[in-house]
Residue frames as qw, qx, qy, qz and C-alpha x, y, z in Angstrom:
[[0.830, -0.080, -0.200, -0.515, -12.38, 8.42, 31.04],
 [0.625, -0.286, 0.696, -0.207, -12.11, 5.05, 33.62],
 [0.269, 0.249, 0.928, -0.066, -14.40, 2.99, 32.21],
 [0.589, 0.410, 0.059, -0.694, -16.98, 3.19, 28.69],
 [0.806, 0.300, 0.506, -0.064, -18.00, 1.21, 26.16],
 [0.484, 0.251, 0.612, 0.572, -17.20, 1.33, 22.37],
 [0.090, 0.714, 0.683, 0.120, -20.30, 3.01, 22.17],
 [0.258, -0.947, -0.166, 0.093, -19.68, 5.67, 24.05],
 [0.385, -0.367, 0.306, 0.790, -15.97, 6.35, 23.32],
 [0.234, 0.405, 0.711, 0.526, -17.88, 6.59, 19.59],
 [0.051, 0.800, 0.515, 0.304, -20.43, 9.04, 20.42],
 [0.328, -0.898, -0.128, 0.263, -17.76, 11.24, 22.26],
 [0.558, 0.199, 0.255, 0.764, -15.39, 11.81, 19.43],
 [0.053, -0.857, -0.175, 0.481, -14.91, 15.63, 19.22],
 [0.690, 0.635, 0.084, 0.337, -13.64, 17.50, 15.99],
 [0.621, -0.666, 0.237, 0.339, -10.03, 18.61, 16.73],
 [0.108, -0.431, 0.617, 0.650, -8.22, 20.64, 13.33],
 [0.627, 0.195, -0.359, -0.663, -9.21, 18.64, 10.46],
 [0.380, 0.020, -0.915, 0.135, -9.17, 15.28, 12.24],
 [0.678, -0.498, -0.230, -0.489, -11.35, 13.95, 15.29],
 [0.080, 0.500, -0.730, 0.459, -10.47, 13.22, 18.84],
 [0.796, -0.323, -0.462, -0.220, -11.44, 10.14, 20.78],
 [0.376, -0.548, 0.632, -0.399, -10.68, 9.48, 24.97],
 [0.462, 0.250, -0.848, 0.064, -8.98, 6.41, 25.81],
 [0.732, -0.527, 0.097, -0.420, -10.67, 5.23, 28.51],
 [0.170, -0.573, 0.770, -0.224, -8.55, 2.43, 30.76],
 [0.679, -0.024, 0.710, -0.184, -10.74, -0.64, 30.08],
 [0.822, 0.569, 0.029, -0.003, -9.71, -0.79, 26.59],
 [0.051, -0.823, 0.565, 0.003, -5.80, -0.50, 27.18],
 [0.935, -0.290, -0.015, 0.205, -3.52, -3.37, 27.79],
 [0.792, -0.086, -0.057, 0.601, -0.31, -2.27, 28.75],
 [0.197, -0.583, -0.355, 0.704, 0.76, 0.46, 27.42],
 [0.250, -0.031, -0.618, -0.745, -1.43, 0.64, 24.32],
 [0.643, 0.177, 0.099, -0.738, -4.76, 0.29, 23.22],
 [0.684, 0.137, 0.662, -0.274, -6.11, -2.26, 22.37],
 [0.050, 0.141, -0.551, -0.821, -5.47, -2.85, 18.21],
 [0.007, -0.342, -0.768, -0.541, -8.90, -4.01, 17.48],
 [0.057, -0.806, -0.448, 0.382, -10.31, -1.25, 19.88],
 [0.026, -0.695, 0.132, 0.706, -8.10, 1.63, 17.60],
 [0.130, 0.260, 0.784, 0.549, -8.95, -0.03, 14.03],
 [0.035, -0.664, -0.734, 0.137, -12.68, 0.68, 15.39],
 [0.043, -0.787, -0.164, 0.593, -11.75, 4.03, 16.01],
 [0.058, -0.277, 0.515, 0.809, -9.75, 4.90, 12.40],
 [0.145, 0.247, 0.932, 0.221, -12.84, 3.15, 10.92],
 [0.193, -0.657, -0.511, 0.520, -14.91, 5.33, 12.83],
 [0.110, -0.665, 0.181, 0.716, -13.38, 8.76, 11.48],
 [0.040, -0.086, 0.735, 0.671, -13.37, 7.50, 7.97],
 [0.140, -0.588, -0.718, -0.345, -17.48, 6.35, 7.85],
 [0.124, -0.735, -0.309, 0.591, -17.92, 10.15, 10.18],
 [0.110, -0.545, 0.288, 0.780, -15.86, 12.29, 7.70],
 [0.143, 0.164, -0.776, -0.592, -17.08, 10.22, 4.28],
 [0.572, 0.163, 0.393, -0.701, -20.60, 9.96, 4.10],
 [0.889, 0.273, 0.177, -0.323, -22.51, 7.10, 1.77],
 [0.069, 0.531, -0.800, -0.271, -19.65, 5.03, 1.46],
 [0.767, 0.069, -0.559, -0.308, -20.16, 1.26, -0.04],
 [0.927, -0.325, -0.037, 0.183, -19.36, -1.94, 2.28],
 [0.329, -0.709, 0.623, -0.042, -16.33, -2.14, 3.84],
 [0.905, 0.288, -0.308, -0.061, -14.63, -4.98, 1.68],
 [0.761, 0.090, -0.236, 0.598, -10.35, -4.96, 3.09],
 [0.316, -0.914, 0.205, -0.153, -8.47, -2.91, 5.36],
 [0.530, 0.312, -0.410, 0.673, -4.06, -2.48, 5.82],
 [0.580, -0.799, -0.148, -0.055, -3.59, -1.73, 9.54],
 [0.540, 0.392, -0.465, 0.582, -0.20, -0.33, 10.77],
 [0.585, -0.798, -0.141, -0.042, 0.60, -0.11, 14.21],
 [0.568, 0.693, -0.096, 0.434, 3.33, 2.25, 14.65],
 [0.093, 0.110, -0.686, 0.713, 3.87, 3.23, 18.31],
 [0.086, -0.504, -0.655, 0.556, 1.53, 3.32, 21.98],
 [0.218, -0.580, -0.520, -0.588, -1.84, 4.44, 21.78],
 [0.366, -0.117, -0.731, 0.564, -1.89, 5.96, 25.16],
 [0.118, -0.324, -0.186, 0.920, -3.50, 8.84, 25.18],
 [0.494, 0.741, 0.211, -0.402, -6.73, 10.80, 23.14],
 [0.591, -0.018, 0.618, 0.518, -5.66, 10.16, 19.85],
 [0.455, 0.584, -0.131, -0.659, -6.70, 13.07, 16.80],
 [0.513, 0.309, 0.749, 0.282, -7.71, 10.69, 13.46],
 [0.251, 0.608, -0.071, -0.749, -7.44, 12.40, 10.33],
 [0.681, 0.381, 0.581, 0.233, -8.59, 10.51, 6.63],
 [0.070, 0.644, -0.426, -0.632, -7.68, 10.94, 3.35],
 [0.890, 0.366, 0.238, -0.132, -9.38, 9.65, -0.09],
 [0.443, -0.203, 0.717, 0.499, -6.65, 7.82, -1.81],
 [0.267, 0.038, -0.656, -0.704, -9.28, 7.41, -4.88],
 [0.551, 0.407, 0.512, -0.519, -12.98, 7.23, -5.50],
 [0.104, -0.141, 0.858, 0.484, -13.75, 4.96, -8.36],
 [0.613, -0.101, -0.300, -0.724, -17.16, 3.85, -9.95],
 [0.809, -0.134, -0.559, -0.122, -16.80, 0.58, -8.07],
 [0.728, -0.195, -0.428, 0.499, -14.14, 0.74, -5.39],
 [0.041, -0.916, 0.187, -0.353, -13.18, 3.80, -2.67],
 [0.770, -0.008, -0.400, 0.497, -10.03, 4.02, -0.88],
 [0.134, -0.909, -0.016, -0.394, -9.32, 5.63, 2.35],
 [0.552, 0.238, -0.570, 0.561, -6.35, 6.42, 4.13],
 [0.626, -0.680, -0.342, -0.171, -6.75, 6.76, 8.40],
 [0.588, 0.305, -0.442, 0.604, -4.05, 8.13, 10.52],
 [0.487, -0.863, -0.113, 0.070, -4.16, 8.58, 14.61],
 [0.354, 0.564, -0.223, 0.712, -1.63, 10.98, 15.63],
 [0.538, -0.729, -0.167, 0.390, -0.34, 11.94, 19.50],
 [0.362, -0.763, 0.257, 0.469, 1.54, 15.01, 19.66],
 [0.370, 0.742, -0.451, -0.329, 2.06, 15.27, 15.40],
 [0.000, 0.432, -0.889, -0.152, 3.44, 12.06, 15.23],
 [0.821, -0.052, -0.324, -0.467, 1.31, 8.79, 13.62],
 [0.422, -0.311, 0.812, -0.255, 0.78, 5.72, 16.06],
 [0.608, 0.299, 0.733, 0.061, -1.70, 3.61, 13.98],
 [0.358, 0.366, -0.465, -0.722, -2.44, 4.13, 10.17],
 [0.657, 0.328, 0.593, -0.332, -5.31, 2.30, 8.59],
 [0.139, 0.121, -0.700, -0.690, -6.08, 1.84, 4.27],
 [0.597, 0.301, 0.604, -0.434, -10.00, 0.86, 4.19],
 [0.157, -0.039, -0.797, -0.582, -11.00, -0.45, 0.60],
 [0.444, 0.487, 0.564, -0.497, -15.18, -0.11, 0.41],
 [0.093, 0.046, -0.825, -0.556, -16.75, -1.58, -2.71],
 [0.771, 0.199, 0.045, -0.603, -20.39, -1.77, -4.17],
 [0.560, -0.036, 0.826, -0.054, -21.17, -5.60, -5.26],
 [0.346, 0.227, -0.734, -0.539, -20.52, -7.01, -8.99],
 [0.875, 0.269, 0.042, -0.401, -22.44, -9.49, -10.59],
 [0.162, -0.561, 0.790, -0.188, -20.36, -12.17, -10.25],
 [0.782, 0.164, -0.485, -0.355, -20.56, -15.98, -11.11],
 [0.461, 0.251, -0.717, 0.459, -17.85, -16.79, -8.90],
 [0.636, -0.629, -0.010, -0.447, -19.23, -18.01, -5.45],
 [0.544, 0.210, -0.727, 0.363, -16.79, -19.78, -3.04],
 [0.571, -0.672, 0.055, -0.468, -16.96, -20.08, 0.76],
 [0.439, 0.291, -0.742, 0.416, -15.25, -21.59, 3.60],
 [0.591, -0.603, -0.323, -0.427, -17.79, -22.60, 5.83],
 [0.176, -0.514, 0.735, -0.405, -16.60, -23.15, 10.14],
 [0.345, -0.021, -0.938, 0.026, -16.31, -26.58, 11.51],
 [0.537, -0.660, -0.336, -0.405, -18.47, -27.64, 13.51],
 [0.046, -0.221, 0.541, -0.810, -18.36, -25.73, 17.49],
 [0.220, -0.463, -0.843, 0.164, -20.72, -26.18, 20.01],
 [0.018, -0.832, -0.349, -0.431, -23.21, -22.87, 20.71],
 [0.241, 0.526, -0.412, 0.704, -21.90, -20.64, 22.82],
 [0.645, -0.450, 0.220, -0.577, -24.39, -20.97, 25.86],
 [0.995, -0.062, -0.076, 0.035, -23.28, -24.65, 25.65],
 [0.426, 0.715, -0.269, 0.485, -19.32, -23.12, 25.75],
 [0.538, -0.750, -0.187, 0.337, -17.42, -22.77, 29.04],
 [0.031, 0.981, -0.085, -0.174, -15.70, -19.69, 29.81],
 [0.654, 0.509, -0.364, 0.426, -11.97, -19.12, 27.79],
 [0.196, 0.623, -0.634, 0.414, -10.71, -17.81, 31.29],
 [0.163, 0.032, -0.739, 0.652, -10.75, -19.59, 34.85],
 [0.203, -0.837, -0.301, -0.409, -13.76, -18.83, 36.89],
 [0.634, -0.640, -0.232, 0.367, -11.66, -18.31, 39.63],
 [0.508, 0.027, -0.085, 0.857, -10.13, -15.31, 38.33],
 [0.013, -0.665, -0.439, 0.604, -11.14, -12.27, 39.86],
 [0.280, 0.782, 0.054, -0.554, -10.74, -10.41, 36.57],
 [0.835, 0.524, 0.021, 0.165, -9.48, -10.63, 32.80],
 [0.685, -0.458, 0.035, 0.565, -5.91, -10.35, 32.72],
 [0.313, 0.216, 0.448, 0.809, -5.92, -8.01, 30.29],
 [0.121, 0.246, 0.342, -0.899, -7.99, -4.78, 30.98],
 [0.348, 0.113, -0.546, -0.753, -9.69, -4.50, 27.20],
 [0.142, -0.237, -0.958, -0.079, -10.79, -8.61, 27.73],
 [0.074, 0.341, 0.852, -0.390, -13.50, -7.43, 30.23],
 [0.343, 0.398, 0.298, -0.797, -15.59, -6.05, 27.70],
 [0.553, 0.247, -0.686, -0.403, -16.20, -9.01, 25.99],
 [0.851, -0.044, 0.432, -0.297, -18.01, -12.40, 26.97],
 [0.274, 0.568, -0.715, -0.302, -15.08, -15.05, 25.76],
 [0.936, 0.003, 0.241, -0.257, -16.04, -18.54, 25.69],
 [0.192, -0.461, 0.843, 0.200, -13.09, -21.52, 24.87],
 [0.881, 0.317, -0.087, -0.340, -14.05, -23.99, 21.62],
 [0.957, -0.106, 0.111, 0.244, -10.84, -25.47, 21.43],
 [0.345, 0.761, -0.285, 0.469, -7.54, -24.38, 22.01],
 [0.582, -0.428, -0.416, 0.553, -4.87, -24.25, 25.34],
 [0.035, -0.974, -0.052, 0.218, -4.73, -20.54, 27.46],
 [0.204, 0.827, -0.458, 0.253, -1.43, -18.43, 26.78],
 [0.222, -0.739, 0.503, -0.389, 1.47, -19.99, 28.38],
 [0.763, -0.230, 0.571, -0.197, 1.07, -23.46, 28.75],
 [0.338, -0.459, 0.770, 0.286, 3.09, -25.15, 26.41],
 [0.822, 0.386, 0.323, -0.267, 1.02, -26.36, 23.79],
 [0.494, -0.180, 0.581, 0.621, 2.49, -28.29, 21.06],
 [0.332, 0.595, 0.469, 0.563, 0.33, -25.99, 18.37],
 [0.052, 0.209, 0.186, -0.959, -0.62, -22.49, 18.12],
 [0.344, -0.259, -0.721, -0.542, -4.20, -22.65, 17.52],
 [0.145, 0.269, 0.632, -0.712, -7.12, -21.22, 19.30],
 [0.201, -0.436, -0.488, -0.729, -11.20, -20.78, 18.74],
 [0.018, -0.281, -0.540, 0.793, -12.91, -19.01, 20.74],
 [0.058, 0.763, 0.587, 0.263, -16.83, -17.70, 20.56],
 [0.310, -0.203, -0.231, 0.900, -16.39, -14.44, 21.67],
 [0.021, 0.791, 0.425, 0.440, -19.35, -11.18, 21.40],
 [0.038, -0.398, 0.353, -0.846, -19.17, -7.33, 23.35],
 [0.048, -0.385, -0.785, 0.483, -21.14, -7.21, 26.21],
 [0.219, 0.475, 0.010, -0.852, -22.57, -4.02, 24.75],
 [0.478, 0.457, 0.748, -0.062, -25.55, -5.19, 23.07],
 [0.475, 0.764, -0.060, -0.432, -25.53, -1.78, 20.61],
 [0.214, -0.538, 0.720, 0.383, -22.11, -3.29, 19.37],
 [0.696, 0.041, 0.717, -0.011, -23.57, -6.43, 18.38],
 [0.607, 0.462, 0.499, 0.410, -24.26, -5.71, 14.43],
 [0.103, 0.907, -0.285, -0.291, -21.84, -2.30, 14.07],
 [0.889, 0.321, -0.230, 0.231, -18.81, -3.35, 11.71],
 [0.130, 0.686, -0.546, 0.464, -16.64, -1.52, 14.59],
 [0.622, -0.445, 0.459, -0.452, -17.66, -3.73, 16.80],
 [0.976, 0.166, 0.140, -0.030, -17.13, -6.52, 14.44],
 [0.576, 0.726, -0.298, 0.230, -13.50, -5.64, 14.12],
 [0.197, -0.643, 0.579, -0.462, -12.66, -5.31, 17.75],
 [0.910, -0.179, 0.371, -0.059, -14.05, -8.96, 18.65],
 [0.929, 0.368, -0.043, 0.011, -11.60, -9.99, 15.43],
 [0.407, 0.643, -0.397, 0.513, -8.63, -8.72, 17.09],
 [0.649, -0.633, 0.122, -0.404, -9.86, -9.85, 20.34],
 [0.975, 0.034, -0.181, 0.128, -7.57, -13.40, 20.98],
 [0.366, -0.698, 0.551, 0.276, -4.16, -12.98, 22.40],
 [0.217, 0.733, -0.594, -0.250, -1.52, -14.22, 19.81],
 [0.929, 0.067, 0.060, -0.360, -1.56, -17.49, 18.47],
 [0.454, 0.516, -0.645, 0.334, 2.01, -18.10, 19.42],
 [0.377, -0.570, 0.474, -0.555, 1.34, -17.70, 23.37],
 [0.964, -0.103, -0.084, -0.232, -0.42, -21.36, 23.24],
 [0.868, 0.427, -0.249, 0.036, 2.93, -22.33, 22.88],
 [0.292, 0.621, -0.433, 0.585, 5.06, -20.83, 24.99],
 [0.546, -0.373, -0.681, 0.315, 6.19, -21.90, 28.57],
 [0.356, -0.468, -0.245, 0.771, 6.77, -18.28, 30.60],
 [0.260, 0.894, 0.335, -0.144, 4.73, -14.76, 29.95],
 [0.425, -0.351, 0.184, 0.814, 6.20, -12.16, 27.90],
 [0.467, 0.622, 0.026, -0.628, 4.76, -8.75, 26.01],
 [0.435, 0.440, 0.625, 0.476, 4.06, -8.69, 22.26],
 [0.211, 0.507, -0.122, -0.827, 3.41, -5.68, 20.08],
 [0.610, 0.625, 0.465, -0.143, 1.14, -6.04, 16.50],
 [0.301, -0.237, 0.397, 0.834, 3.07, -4.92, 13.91],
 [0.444, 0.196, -0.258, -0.835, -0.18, -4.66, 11.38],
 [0.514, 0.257, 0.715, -0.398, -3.01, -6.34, 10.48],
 [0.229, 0.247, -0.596, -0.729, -4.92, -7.55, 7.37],
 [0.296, 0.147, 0.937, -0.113, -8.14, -8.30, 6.68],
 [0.401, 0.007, -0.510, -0.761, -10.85, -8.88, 4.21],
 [0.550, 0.207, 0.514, -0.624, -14.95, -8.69, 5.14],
 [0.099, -0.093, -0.943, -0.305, -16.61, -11.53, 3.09],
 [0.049, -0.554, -0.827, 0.079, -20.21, -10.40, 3.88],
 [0.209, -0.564, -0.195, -0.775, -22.45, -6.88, 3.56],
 [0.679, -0.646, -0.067, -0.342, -25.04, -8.31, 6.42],
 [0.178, 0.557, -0.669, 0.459, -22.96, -8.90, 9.71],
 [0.664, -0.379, 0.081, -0.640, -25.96, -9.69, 11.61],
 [0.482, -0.134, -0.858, 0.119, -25.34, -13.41, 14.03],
 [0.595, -0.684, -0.327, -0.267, -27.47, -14.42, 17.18],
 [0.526, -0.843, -0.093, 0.057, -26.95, -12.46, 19.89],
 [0.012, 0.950, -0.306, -0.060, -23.61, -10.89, 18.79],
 [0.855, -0.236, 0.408, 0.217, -21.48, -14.48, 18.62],
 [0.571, 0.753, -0.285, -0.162, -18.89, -14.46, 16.50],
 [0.885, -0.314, 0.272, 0.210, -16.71, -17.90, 16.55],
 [0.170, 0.947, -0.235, -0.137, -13.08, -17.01, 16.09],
 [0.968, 0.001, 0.204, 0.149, -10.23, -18.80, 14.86],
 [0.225, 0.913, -0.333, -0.063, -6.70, -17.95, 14.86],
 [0.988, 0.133, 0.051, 0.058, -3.76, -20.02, 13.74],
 [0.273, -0.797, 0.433, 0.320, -0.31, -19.56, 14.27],
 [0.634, 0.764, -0.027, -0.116, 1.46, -19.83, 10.58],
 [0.666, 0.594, -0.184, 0.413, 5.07, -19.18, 11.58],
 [0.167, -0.937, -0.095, -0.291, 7.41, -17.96, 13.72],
 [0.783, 0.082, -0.012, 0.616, 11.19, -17.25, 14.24],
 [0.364, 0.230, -0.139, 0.892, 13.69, -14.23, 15.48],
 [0.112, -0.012, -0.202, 0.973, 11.10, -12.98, 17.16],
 [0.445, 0.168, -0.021, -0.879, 8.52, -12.29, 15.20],
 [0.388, 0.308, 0.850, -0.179, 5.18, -14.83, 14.63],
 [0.259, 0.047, -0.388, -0.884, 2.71, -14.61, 11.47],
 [0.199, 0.318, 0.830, -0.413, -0.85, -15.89, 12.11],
 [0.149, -0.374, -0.708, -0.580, -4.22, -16.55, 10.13],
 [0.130, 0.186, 0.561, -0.796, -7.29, -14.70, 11.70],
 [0.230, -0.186, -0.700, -0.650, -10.42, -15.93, 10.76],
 [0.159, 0.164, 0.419, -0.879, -14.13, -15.05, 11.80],
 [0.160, -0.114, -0.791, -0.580, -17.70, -16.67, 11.20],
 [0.345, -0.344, 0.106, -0.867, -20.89, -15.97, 12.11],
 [0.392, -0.179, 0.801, -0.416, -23.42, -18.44, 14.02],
 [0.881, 0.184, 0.388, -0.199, -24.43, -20.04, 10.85],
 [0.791, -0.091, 0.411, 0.445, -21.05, -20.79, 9.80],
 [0.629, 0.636, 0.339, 0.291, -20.71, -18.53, 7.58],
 [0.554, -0.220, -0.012, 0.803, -16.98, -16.61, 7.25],
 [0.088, -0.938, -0.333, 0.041, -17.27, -13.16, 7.70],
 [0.193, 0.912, -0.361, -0.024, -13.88, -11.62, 7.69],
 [0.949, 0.280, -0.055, 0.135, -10.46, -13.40, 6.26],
 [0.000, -0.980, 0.134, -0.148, -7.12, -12.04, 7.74],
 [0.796, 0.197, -0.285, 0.496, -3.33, -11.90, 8.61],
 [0.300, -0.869, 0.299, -0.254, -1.03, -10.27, 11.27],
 [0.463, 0.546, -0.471, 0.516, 2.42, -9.76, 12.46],
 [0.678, -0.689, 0.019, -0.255, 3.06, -9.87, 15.91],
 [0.251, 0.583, -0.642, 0.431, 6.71, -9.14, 17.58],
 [0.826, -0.468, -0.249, -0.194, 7.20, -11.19, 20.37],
 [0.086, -0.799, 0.499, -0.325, 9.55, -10.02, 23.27],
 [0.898, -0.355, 0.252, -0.067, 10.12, -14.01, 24.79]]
């Protein structure tokens, strides 16, 4: 495959052993991996295929373990079905060997006094937004990017020396089915380049090491697929960078709560 949507990598999963096979298409790559918040989508995938009426989707443990290059097979495994809480375990495999592993946590809703929130500052609307890249570039620099519509709230690009790490960005698929899937609400949350790059003077790769995050909401639903992102760079020494990743819909209201590792080769 060249060139598909989400959508359509999704509705061409094939069953392969006891696991499921998905095609990589090239406009979800960068380098020489997938995209991580385009192969979360998929492990996600395979788990709500294989495990019918599950609850919400509450937390998820991501490992990225090696290059997603190729058709990955995803096989799951219940860890434990409780009266309240199910765990499942996700694991793509090339050639017998695991590249990404996943943990979903899916929970029914308690009765519950406790109500907190962390509403988002205030952004301008996205149609009011200019664009996160250039217009003068002829393309995203990053294959995955162009299947997203990224808008810049405040933050510097990759590479230019900022004196924080710290980026928000409005960001939705272009693929209008995407707009209120939770796979599609995972891949825009994983959508940002590193929230080191701001910082740095001269390009150089990165790898994900893993990913945490926790969904703060049942309904996903925002207007017209926006979802204003915010990632924060935390730390970051020998190498390696730690970073907040946070995600709220278009009436402020946080939607998923997360962390992530991220080697950095500079």
């Amino acid at each position: 495959m060249s060139s598909h949507t989400l959508t359509e990598v999704l509705e061409s999963r094939t069953p392969q052993g006891d696991g499921l096979s998905y095609p990589v298409p090239s406009n979800w790559m960068q380098g020489r991996t997938t995209f991580g918040g385009f192969s979360s989508a998929l492990m996600l995938d395979a788990v709500r295929a294989r495990h019918k009426d599950l609850p919400p989707l509450r937390s998820a443990l991501v490992n990225f373990t090696a290059p997603i290059g190729t058709s990955p097979i995803i096989g799951t495994e219940v860890l434990r079905q409780g009266r309240n809480v199910t765990i499942i375990n996700a694991r793509a495999q090339i050639d017998g060997k695991v590249a990404a592993m996943a943990t979903f946590s899916f929970g029914h809703p308690q009765d519950s006094h406790v109500a907190f929130d962390r509403p988002a500052k205030p952004a301008e609307k996205p149609e009011d937004t200019g664009p996160y890249f250039p217009p003068d570039l002829p393309r995203p620099p990053i294959p995955f990017l162009q299947n997203f519509d990224v808008r810049l709230v405040e933050g510097a690009l990759p590479f230019s020396g900022a004196e924080k790490g710290y980026l928000r960005l409005w960001a939705r698929h272009n693929d209008p089915r995407m707009w209120d899937r939770m796979e599609g609400l995972i891949s825009v949350a994983d959508l940002p380049p590193p929230a080191i790059y701001p910082t740095l003077k001269k390009p150089g790769p990165n790898s994900s090491m893993n990913w945490i995050f926790n969904v703060l909401a049942e309904d996903i639903q925002t207007r017209d697929g926006w979802f204003l992102l915010e990632h924060h760079l935390t730390a970051g020494r020998d190498g390696y960078s730690s970073q907040v990743m946070r995600v709220w819909n278009t009436e402020g209201d946080l939607v998923v709560d997360g962390m992530q590792s991220v080697i950095i080769f500079v």
